[in-house]
N, C-alpha and C positions, 0 to 999 in steps of 0.2 A: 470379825473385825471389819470395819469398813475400811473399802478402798481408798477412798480420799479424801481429804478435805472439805469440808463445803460449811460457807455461812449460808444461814439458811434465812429466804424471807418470804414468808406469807404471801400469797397471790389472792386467795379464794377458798372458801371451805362448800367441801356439798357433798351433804350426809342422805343416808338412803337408811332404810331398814327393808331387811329379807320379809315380805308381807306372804302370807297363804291368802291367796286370791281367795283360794274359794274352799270350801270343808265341803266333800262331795254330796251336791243334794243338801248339806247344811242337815244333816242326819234326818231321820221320819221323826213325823212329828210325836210319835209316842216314847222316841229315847230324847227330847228335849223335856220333856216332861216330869219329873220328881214322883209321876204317878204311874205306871203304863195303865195301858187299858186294855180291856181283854174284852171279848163278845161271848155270853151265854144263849149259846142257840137256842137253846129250849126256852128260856123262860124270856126269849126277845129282848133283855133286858141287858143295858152296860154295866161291869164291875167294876171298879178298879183297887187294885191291889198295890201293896208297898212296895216298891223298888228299892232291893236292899243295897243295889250299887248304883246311884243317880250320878247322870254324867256333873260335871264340872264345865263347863263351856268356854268358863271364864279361864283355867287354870291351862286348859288344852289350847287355847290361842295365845297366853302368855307365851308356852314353851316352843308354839311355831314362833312366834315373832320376837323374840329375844336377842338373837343374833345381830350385831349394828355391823353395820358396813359404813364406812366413812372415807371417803375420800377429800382429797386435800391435791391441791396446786400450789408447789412452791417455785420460785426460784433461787438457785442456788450457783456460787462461786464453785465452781471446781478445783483443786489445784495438779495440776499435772505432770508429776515428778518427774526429772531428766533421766535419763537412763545414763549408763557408764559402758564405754569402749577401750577395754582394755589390748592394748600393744607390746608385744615384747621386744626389747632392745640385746642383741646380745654380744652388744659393747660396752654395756653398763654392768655391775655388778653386780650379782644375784642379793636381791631383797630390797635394790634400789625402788625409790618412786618418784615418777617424775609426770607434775600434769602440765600436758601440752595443752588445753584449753577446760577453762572451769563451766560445771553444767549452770546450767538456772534453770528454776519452774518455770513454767507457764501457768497459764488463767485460759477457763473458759465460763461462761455463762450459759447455765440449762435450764428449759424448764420441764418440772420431773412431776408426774403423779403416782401421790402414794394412796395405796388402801391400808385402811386399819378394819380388825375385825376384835370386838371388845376392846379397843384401843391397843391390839399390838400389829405392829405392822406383817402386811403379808404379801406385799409386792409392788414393784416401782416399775413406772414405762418414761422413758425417757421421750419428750416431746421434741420439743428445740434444743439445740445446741450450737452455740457459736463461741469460738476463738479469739479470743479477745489480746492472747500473749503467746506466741510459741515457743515451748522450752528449747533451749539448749544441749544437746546433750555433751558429757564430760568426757573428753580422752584422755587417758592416762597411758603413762610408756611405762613398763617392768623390767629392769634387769632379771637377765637369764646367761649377763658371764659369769667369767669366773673372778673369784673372791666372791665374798660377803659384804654387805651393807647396810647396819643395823644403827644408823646414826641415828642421835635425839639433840632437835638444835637449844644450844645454851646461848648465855647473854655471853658479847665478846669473840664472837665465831663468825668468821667469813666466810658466806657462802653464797649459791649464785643460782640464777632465776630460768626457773624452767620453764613456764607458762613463754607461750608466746608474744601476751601482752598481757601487762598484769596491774593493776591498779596499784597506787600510793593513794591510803584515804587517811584524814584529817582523825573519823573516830575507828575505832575498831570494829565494826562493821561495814556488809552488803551497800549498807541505802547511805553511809555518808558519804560529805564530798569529796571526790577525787581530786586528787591533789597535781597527778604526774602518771604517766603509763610507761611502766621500765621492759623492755626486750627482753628475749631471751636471751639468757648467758650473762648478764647486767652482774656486776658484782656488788655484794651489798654486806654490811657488818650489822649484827643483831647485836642489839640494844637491850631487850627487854624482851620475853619470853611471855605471851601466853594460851589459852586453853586453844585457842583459835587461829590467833595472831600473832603476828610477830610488830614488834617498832625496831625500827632499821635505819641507818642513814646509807648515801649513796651520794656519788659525785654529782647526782641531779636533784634530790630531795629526801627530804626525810621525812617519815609517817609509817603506817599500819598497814603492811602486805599480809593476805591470806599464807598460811602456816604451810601449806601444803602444796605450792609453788615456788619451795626451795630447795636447794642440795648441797651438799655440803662436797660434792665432786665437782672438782674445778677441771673445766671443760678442757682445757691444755695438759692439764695432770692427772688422769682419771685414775689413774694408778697409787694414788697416794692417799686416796680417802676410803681405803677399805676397812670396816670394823667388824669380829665376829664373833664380840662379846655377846652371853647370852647368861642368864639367871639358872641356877641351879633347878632340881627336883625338887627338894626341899623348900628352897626358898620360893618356892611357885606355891607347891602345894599348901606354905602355909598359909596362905590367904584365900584358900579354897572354902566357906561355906555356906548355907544355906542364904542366910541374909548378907551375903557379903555385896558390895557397891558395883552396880551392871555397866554403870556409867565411868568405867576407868577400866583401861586395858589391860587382859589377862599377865601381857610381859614378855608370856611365847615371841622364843624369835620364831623367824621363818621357816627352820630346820626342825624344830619342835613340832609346828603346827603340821610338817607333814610327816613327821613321827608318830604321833597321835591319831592321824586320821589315813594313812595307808598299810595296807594290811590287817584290818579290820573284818572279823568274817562274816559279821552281815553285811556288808558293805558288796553285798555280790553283782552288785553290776559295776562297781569301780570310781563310781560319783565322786563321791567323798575327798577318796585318793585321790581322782584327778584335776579335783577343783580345792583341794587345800590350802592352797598359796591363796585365795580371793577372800579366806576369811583372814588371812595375816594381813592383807593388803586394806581390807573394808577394817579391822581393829584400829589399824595406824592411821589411815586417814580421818577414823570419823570418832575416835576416842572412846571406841565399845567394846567391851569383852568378846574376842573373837570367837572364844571355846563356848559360850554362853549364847550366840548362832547358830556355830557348826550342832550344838546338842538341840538346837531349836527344830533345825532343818532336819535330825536325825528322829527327833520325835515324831515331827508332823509328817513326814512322808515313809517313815517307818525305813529309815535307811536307803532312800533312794528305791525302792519297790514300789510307791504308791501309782495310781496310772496317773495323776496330775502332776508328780515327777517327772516321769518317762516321759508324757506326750506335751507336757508343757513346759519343761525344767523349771519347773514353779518347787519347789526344795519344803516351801512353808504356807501351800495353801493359799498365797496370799491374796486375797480377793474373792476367795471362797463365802457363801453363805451356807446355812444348813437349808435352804429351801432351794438351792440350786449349786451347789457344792461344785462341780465339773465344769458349769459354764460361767461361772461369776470367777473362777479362778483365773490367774493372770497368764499369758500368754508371754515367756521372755525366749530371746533369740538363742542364749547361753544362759547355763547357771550362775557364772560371774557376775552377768548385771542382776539377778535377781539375789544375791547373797550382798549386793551393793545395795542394792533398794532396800532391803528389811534393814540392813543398817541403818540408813538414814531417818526411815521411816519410825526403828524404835527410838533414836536421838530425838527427832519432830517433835514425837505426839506422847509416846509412853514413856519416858523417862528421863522426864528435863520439866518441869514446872514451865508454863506460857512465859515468854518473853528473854528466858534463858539463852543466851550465846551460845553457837555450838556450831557445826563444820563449816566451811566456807562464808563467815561472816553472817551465816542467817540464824535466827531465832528459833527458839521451837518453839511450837503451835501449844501444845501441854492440853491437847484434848480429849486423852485420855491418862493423864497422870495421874497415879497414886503415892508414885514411890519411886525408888530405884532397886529394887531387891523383884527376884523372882515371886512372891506370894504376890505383891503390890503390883507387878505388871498382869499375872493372874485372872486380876478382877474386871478388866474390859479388855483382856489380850484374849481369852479362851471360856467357851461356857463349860467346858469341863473343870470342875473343881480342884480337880487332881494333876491340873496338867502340871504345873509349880514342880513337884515330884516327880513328874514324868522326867522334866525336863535334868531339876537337878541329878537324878540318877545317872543321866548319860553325859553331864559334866564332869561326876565323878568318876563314871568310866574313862573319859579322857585324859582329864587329868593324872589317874593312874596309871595311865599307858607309857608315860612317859621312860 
Protein backbone atom coordinates (compact mmCIF):
# COMPACT_ATOMS: atom_id res chain seq x y z
CA UNK A 1 0.00 0.00 0.00
CA UNK A 2 1.41 3.41 -0.12
CA UNK A 3 2.48 5.44 2.50
CA UNK A 4 0.89 8.53 1.76
CA UNK A 5 -0.85 10.76 -0.17
CA UNK A 6 0.50 12.46 -3.08
CA UNK A 7 -0.92 14.47 -6.08
CA UNK A 8 1.14 13.86 -8.54
CA UNK A 9 2.68 16.31 -11.44
CA UNK A 10 4.68 15.72 -14.33
CA UNK A 11 8.14 17.35 -14.23
CA UNK A 12 9.99 15.52 -17.11
CA UNK A 13 10.08 12.05 -18.85
CA UNK A 14 13.57 10.35 -19.90
CA UNK A 15 13.52 6.96 -21.13
CA UNK A 16 16.57 4.92 -21.76
CA UNK A 17 16.77 1.21 -23.15
CA UNK A 18 19.14 -1.52 -21.73
CA UNK A 19 21.48 -1.48 -25.32
CA UNK A 20 24.24 -4.55 -25.87
CA UNK A 21 26.99 -2.37 -26.66
CA UNK A 22 28.53 -4.75 -28.30
CA UNK A 23 27.97 -8.84 -29.51
CA UNK A 24 31.65 -10.03 -28.83
CA UNK A 25 33.63 -9.75 -31.97
CA UNK A 26 30.10 -9.39 -33.58
CA UNK A 27 30.62 -13.29 -34.10
CA UNK A 28 33.27 -14.71 -37.12
CA UNK A 29 32.25 -14.04 -40.14
CA UNK A 30 31.35 -17.66 -41.13
CA UNK A 31 28.37 -17.84 -38.32
CA UNK A 32 26.90 -14.53 -39.73
CA UNK A 33 26.65 -16.37 -42.81
CA UNK A 34 23.35 -18.60 -43.79
CA UNK A 35 26.23 -20.61 -45.49
CA UNK A 36 29.54 -21.67 -43.53
CA UNK A 37 32.46 -22.23 -45.25
CA UNK A 38 34.74 -24.89 -45.04
CA UNK A 39 38.55 -25.32 -46.68
CA UNK A 40 39.36 -28.51 -48.90
CA UNK A 41 43.07 -28.86 -48.57
CA UNK A 42 43.50 -31.03 -51.09
CA UNK A 43 41.71 -29.98 -53.84
CA UNK A 44 42.77 -25.90 -52.91
CA UNK A 45 39.34 -25.31 -53.40
CA UNK A 46 36.20 -23.43 -51.11
CA UNK A 47 32.99 -25.64 -50.29
CA UNK A 48 30.31 -24.55 -48.73
CA UNK A 49 27.73 -26.37 -47.16
CA UNK A 50 24.11 -25.84 -45.46
CA UNK A 51 23.94 -24.48 -42.09
CA UNK A 52 21.29 -26.52 -40.70
CA UNK A 53 21.10 -23.94 -37.63
CA UNK A 54 21.67 -20.17 -39.25
CA UNK A 55 22.00 -17.58 -36.51
CA UNK A 56 19.03 -15.06 -36.28
CA UNK A 57 20.87 -11.80 -35.66
CA UNK A 58 17.98 -9.91 -35.80
CA UNK A 59 15.84 -12.06 -33.26
CA UNK A 60 19.08 -12.29 -30.65
CA UNK A 61 19.41 -8.42 -30.47
CA UNK A 62 15.60 -8.07 -30.16
CA UNK A 63 15.83 -10.33 -26.88
CA UNK A 64 19.09 -8.07 -25.43
CA UNK A 65 17.35 -4.90 -25.97
CA UNK A 66 13.75 -5.55 -24.99
CA UNK A 67 13.85 -4.48 -21.52
CA UNK A 68 12.76 -0.51 -21.23
CA UNK A 69 13.85 1.33 -18.40
CA UNK A 70 12.13 4.65 -17.98
CA UNK A 71 12.54 7.13 -15.84
CA UNK A 72 10.28 9.82 -14.92
CA UNK A 73 10.52 13.12 -12.56
CA UNK A 74 7.59 14.06 -10.67
CA UNK A 75 6.65 16.35 -8.20
CA UNK A 76 4.42 15.52 -5.86
CA UNK A 77 2.25 16.87 -2.53
CA UNK A 78 2.85 14.60 0.41
CA UNK A 79 0.63 14.47 3.11
CA UNK A 80 2.02 13.92 6.46
CA UNK A 81 -0.30 12.28 9.00
CA UNK A 82 -0.38 13.59 12.81
CA UNK A 83 0.53 11.14 14.99
CA UNK A 84 -1.53 10.54 18.40
CA UNK A 85 -0.23 11.04 22.14
CA UNK A 86 -2.12 9.13 24.29
CA UNK A 87 -2.32 10.27 28.35
CA UNK A 88 -3.79 8.51 31.20
CA UNK A 89 -5.94 10.42 33.71
CA UNK A 90 -6.73 8.39 36.71
CA UNK A 91 -9.30 10.82 37.94
CA UNK A 92 -11.44 10.24 35.09
CA UNK A 93 -13.24 7.08 34.53
CA UNK A 94 -12.15 4.09 33.00
CA UNK A 95 -13.21 4.12 29.01
CA UNK A 96 -13.40 7.95 29.34
CA UNK A 97 -12.01 10.16 26.27
CA UNK A 98 -10.90 13.37 26.30
CA UNK A 99 -8.86 15.34 23.62
CA UNK A 100 -6.72 17.98 24.96
CA UNK A 101 -5.52 19.36 21.52
CA UNK A 102 -6.83 18.04 18.01
CA UNK A 103 -4.07 16.76 15.39
CA UNK A 104 -3.81 18.36 11.80
CA UNK A 105 -1.76 16.99 8.59
CA UNK A 106 0.86 18.77 7.22
CA UNK A 107 2.07 19.17 3.60
CA UNK A 108 5.36 18.81 2.09
CA UNK A 109 6.45 19.29 -1.47
CA UNK A 110 9.05 16.45 -3.09
CA UNK A 111 10.63 15.95 -5.94
CA UNK A 112 10.95 11.98 -6.42
CA UNK A 113 12.39 9.86 -9.37
CA UNK A 114 10.82 6.94 -10.48
CA UNK A 115 11.95 3.95 -12.74
CA UNK A 116 9.74 1.82 -14.58
CA UNK A 117 10.86 -1.38 -16.26
CA UNK A 118 8.11 -2.60 -18.80
CA UNK A 119 6.11 -0.02 -17.24
CA UNK A 120 6.02 -1.33 -13.67
CA UNK A 121 7.57 0.51 -11.18
CA UNK A 122 10.88 -0.53 -9.56
CA UNK A 123 12.16 2.19 -7.42
CA UNK A 124 11.85 5.73 -6.14
CA UNK A 125 14.85 8.13 -4.81
CA UNK A 126 13.69 11.05 -3.30
CA UNK A 127 15.47 14.32 -4.52
CA UNK A 128 14.03 17.47 -2.84
CA UNK A 129 11.88 17.89 -0.19
CA UNK A 130 10.56 20.85 1.46
CA UNK A 131 7.90 21.51 4.27
CA UNK A 132 5.55 23.46 3.21
CA UNK A 133 2.87 22.69 6.68
CA UNK A 134 3.88 21.17 9.86
CA UNK A 135 1.45 18.72 11.30
CA UNK A 136 0.15 18.91 14.58
CA UNK A 137 0.24 16.20 16.44
CA UNK A 138 -3.14 14.94 18.71
CA UNK A 139 -3.18 14.53 22.63
CA UNK A 140 -5.63 12.67 23.94
CA UNK A 141 -6.29 12.08 28.00
CA UNK A 142 -7.75 8.29 28.92
CA UNK A 143 -9.53 7.40 31.84
CA UNK A 144 -7.91 4.76 33.89
CA UNK A 145 -10.28 5.38 37.38
CA UNK A 146 -12.72 3.75 38.65
CA UNK A 147 -16.24 3.31 37.27
CA UNK A 148 -17.03 2.94 33.65
CA UNK A 149 -17.56 5.45 30.91
CA UNK A 150 -19.23 4.24 27.81
CA UNK A 151 -21.39 7.50 26.97
CA UNK A 152 -22.77 8.24 23.30
CA UNK A 153 -23.80 11.88 22.94
CA UNK A 154 -27.75 12.46 22.02
CA UNK A 155 -29.58 15.63 20.85
CA UNK A 156 -30.75 17.44 24.40
CA UNK A 157 -27.49 16.51 26.55
CA UNK A 158 -25.19 18.82 28.35
CA UNK A 159 -22.04 18.28 28.09
CA UNK A 160 -18.60 20.11 28.41
CA UNK A 161 -15.47 20.84 26.47
CA UNK A 162 -12.34 19.10 26.55
CA UNK A 163 -10.05 20.43 23.97
CA UNK A 164 -8.33 23.16 25.16
CA UNK A 165 -9.53 25.58 22.49
CA UNK A 166 -11.86 24.30 20.21
CA UNK A 167 -13.46 25.86 17.43
CA UNK A 168 -17.40 27.04 16.80
CA UNK A 169 -17.68 26.67 12.89
CA UNK A 170 -20.52 27.97 10.73
CA UNK A 171 -20.47 24.35 8.39
CA UNK A 172 -19.73 21.07 9.75
CA UNK A 173 -16.37 20.87 8.73
CA UNK A 174 -12.16 21.54 9.16
CA UNK A 175 -12.00 24.37 6.51
CA UNK A 176 -15.18 26.41 7.43
CA UNK A 177 -15.52 29.53 9.12
CA UNK A 178 -14.80 29.80 12.65
CA UNK A 179 -17.33 31.32 14.23
CA UNK A 180 -16.00 31.52 18.33
CA UNK A 181 -13.17 29.45 20.14
CA UNK A 182 -14.87 27.79 23.44
CA UNK A 183 -12.19 26.75 26.51
CA UNK A 184 -11.94 23.94 28.23
CA UNK A 185 -14.71 22.95 30.60
CA UNK A 186 -17.10 25.52 28.48
CA UNK A 187 -20.47 24.02 28.94
CA UNK A 188 -22.61 23.50 25.98
CA UNK A 189 -26.15 21.60 25.15
CA UNK A 190 -26.12 19.34 21.85
CA UNK A 191 -28.58 20.23 19.45
CA UNK A 192 -28.22 17.88 16.92
CA UNK A 193 -25.97 14.77 16.54
CA UNK A 194 -23.89 13.82 13.77
CA UNK A 195 -21.25 11.29 12.09
CA UNK A 196 -18.58 13.91 12.99
CA UNK A 197 -20.23 16.70 14.64
CA UNK A 198 -22.12 18.01 16.88
CA UNK A 199 -24.57 21.71 16.61
CA UNK A 200 -24.51 22.90 20.07
CA UNK A 201 -25.48 26.24 21.54
CA UNK A 202 -23.59 27.91 24.45
CA UNK A 203 -23.71 31.15 26.44
CA UNK A 204 -21.28 32.54 23.74
CA UNK A 205 -22.47 31.06 20.29
CA UNK A 206 -23.89 28.60 18.48
CA UNK A 207 -22.66 26.24 15.52
CA UNK A 208 -20.65 22.97 14.65
CA UNK A 209 -17.87 21.54 17.33
CA UNK A 210 -15.81 18.48 16.51
CA UNK A 211 -17.57 15.35 18.07
CA UNK A 212 -14.66 14.29 19.84
CA UNK A 213 -14.01 17.24 22.08
CA UNK A 214 -16.77 16.68 24.43
CA UNK A 215 -17.71 14.76 27.65
CA UNK A 216 -20.60 14.25 29.04
CA UNK A 217 -18.53 14.36 32.86
CA UNK A 218 -19.16 17.66 34.38
CA UNK A 219 -15.90 18.80 35.59
CA UNK A 220 -17.43 19.77 39.31
CA UNK A 221 -19.39 16.32 39.43
CA UNK A 222 -17.27 13.75 37.90
CA UNK A 223 -18.92 11.22 39.85
CA UNK A 224 -22.22 11.39 38.21
CA UNK A 225 -21.62 10.50 34.63
CA UNK A 226 -20.58 7.07 34.98
CA UNK A 227 -22.19 4.55 32.35
CA UNK A 228 -21.27 0.68 32.00
CA UNK A 229 -23.81 -0.21 29.74
CA UNK A 230 -22.56 -2.70 27.29
CA UNK A 231 -24.29 -4.98 24.36
CA UNK A 232 -24.71 -8.45 24.75
CA UNK A 233 -22.73 -11.64 22.93
CA UNK A 234 -25.52 -12.32 20.93
CA UNK A 235 -26.48 -9.14 20.03
CA UNK A 236 -22.66 -8.28 18.84
CA UNK A 237 -22.39 -11.41 17.19
CA UNK A 238 -25.26 -10.94 15.16
CA UNK A 239 -23.92 -8.44 13.04
CA UNK A 240 -20.68 -10.32 12.53
CA UNK A 241 -20.29 -11.20 8.68
CA UNK A 242 -18.24 -11.46 5.93
CA UNK A 243 -19.75 -8.44 3.98
CA UNK A 244 -20.82 -6.68 6.92
CA UNK A 245 -20.16 -2.49 7.07
CA UNK A 246 -16.17 -1.72 8.27
CA UNK A 247 -17.29 1.75 8.41
CA UNK A 248 -19.42 1.58 11.82
CA UNK A 249 -18.28 0.50 15.09
CA UNK A 250 -18.00 -3.09 16.36
CA UNK A 251 -20.21 -1.91 19.70
CA UNK A 252 -17.34 -3.55 21.95
CA UNK A 253 -17.25 -1.73 25.17
CA UNK A 254 -14.00 -1.37 26.56
CA UNK A 255 -14.23 -4.48 28.85
CA UNK A 256 -14.91 -6.53 25.81
CA UNK A 257 -12.16 -5.40 23.74
CA UNK A 258 -9.90 -6.63 26.41
CA UNK A 259 -11.75 -9.76 26.94
CA UNK A 260 -11.15 -10.66 23.41
CA UNK A 261 -7.67 -9.69 23.08
CA UNK A 262 -5.77 -10.81 26.48
CA UNK A 263 -5.14 -14.26 27.08
CA UNK A 264 -4.80 -15.26 23.79
CA UNK A 265 -2.10 -17.99 23.13
CA UNK A 266 -0.48 -16.63 20.29
CA UNK A 267 -0.39 -13.65 21.45
CA UNK A 268 3.03 -14.80 23.20
CA UNK A 269 4.77 -11.63 23.52
CA UNK A 270 1.69 -9.90 25.32
CA UNK A 271 1.20 -7.04 22.40
CA UNK A 272 -2.33 -7.41 21.92
CA UNK A 273 -3.13 -7.66 25.62
CA UNK A 274 -1.39 -4.79 26.39
CA UNK A 275 -2.48 -2.45 23.81
CA UNK A 276 -6.27 -3.49 23.62
CA UNK A 277 -7.79 -0.41 25.01
CA UNK A 278 -6.27 1.79 21.69
CA UNK A 279 -8.30 -0.34 19.41
CA UNK A 280 -11.55 0.70 21.63
CA UNK A 281 -10.07 4.08 21.87
CA UNK A 282 -9.21 4.43 17.75
CA UNK A 283 -13.16 2.68 17.18
CA UNK A 284 -14.69 5.47 19.12
CA UNK A 285 -13.00 8.29 17.89
CA UNK A 286 -12.68 7.57 14.39
CA UNK A 287 -16.20 5.41 13.73
CA UNK A 288 -14.35 2.06 12.60
CA UNK A 289 -14.60 -1.42 13.48
CA UNK A 290 -12.12 -1.76 16.17
CA UNK A 291 -12.17 -5.80 16.10
CA UNK A 292 -11.80 -5.46 12.22
CA UNK A 293 -7.91 -3.66 13.18
CA UNK A 294 -7.09 -5.66 16.14
CA UNK A 295 -7.67 -8.95 13.36
CA UNK A 296 -5.72 -6.58 10.82
CA UNK A 297 -2.75 -6.12 13.01
CA UNK A 298 -3.11 -9.91 14.17
CA UNK A 299 -2.88 -10.98 10.40
CA UNK A 300 -0.18 -8.81 9.21
CA UNK A 301 2.42 -9.36 11.92
CA UNK A 302 1.25 -12.84 12.70
CA UNK A 303 0.37 -11.98 16.28
CA UNK A 304 2.83 -9.57 17.21
CA UNK A 305 5.92 -12.23 16.29
CA UNK A 306 6.80 -10.46 13.03
CA UNK A 307 10.37 -8.56 13.41
CA UNK A 308 8.69 -5.16 11.94
CA UNK A 309 6.47 -5.65 15.04
CA UNK A 310 8.96 -6.18 17.60
CA UNK A 311 11.65 -3.70 16.10
CA UNK A 312 9.29 -1.18 14.85
CA UNK A 313 5.79 -1.60 16.69
CA UNK A 314 4.58 -1.18 13.28
CA UNK A 315 1.43 -4.03 14.11
CA UNK A 316 0.35 -3.78 10.03
CA UNK A 317 3.37 -3.33 7.97
CA UNK A 318 2.38 -0.11 7.25
CA UNK A 319 4.63 1.47 4.75
CA UNK A 320 6.02 -1.75 3.91
CA UNK A 321 6.68 -2.46 -0.07
CA UNK A 322 7.54 -6.01 -1.46
CA UNK A 323 10.68 -4.63 -2.87
CA UNK A 324 11.83 -3.36 0.41
CA UNK A 325 9.46 -4.78 3.09
CA UNK A 326 11.74 -3.84 6.41
CA UNK A 327 12.93 -0.52 5.52
CA UNK A 328 9.92 1.16 3.78
CA UNK A 329 8.04 -0.04 6.97
CA UNK A 330 7.00 2.65 9.30
CA UNK A 331 8.86 3.48 12.36
CA UNK A 332 6.22 4.41 15.45
CA UNK A 333 7.24 5.29 19.12
CA UNK A 334 4.35 2.96 20.71
CA UNK A 335 1.75 0.63 19.14
CA UNK A 336 -0.89 3.07 20.20
CA UNK A 337 -0.06 5.67 17.69
CA UNK A 338 0.40 3.29 15.05
CA UNK A 339 -3.16 1.28 15.62
CA UNK A 340 -4.29 5.34 15.66
CA UNK A 341 -2.75 5.82 12.30
CA UNK A 342 -4.14 2.67 10.29
CA UNK A 343 -7.38 3.94 11.65
CA UNK A 344 -7.42 7.11 10.21
CA UNK A 345 -5.71 6.02 7.28
CA UNK A 346 -8.35 3.24 6.40
CA UNK A 347 -11.26 6.24 7.12
CA UNK A 348 -8.94 8.58 4.52
CA UNK A 349 -8.37 6.65 1.62
CA UNK A 350 -10.00 2.84 1.92
CA UNK A 351 -13.26 3.11 2.94
CA UNK A 352 -15.15 6.48 2.52
CA UNK A 353 -15.80 7.40 -1.23
CA UNK A 354 -13.48 11.07 -1.89
CA UNK A 355 -15.07 13.89 -0.31
CA UNK A 356 -16.90 12.00 2.50
CA UNK A 357 -16.93 13.58 6.08
CA UNK A 358 -15.34 11.62 8.68
CA UNK A 359 -13.11 12.19 11.89
CA UNK A 360 -12.23 15.57 13.07
CA UNK A 361 -14.10 17.50 10.40
CA UNK A 362 -11.87 16.29 7.36
CA UNK A 363 -12.81 14.42 4.29
CA UNK A 364 -11.62 11.45 2.99
CA UNK A 365 -9.23 11.28 0.25
CA UNK A 366 -11.19 7.79 -1.43
CA UNK A 367 -7.89 6.96 -3.17
CA UNK A 368 -8.26 3.74 -2.79
CA UNK A 369 -12.01 3.12 -2.39
CA UNK A 370 -13.83 0.29 -3.53
CA UNK A 371 -16.16 -0.41 -0.78
CA UNK A 372 -16.56 -0.87 2.72
CA UNK A 373 -16.56 -4.57 3.22
CA UNK A 374 -13.42 -6.74 3.71
CA UNK A 375 -13.16 -8.34 -0.09
CA UNK A 376 -13.65 -4.34 -1.46
CA UNK A 377 -10.79 -3.10 0.74
CA UNK A 378 -8.78 -6.34 -0.52
CA UNK A 379 -8.33 -5.06 -3.97
CA UNK A 380 -5.70 -2.15 -3.23
CA UNK A 381 -5.18 -2.92 0.66
CA UNK A 382 -3.04 -6.37 -0.08
CA UNK A 383 -1.58 -8.24 -3.15
CA UNK A 384 -2.51 -11.26 -1.75
CA UNK A 385 -5.71 -12.41 -2.78
CA UNK A 386 -6.68 -14.28 0.23
CA UNK A 387 -5.91 -11.70 2.75
CA UNK A 388 -10.06 -10.75 2.96
CA UNK A 389 -10.10 -14.46 4.61
CA UNK A 390 -7.13 -14.17 6.46
CA UNK A 391 -8.40 -11.34 8.00
CA UNK A 392 -12.04 -12.37 8.47
CA UNK A 393 -11.06 -15.71 10.26
CA UNK A 394 -9.35 -13.87 13.02
CA UNK A 395 -12.58 -11.54 13.37
CA UNK A 396 -14.37 -14.55 13.95
CA UNK A 397 -11.99 -15.80 16.33
CA UNK A 398 -12.45 -12.70 18.37
CA UNK A 399 -15.64 -12.30 18.23
CA UNK A 400 -16.06 -15.80 19.48
CA UNK A 401 -13.95 -15.20 22.33
CA UNK A 402 -16.36 -13.23 23.86
Amino acid sequence: MDKQEKNVKPIALISGSILMIGITALFSSKMLLSEAKTTNAKAGKYVFEKNENPIDINKILKENTSEQIEQEMVLEEICLEYTTEYRNNSELPTGTIQVLQEGRDGKQNAIIIKKYMDGELISEELVVETLTKASINKIVEIGTGAGVNNYEPKAGDTVYVTSNLLAVRLEPNSESEKLATLTKNTEVKIVEVGENFLYITSKEQEGFIAIDCITNINPNKPEMANDGTQKSKSALLANLNFSMDLNKPSGFSLAQFKKVLQGQAGDKNGIFAENAEYFYYAEKQYNINGIFLAAVGIHESGFGTSTISLNKKNLFGYGAVDSNPYGGAYDFATYAEGIDLLARVFKKYYINPAGTSIYSGDVANGKFYNGNTLSSINIKYASDKNWANGVFKWMTHLYNSL
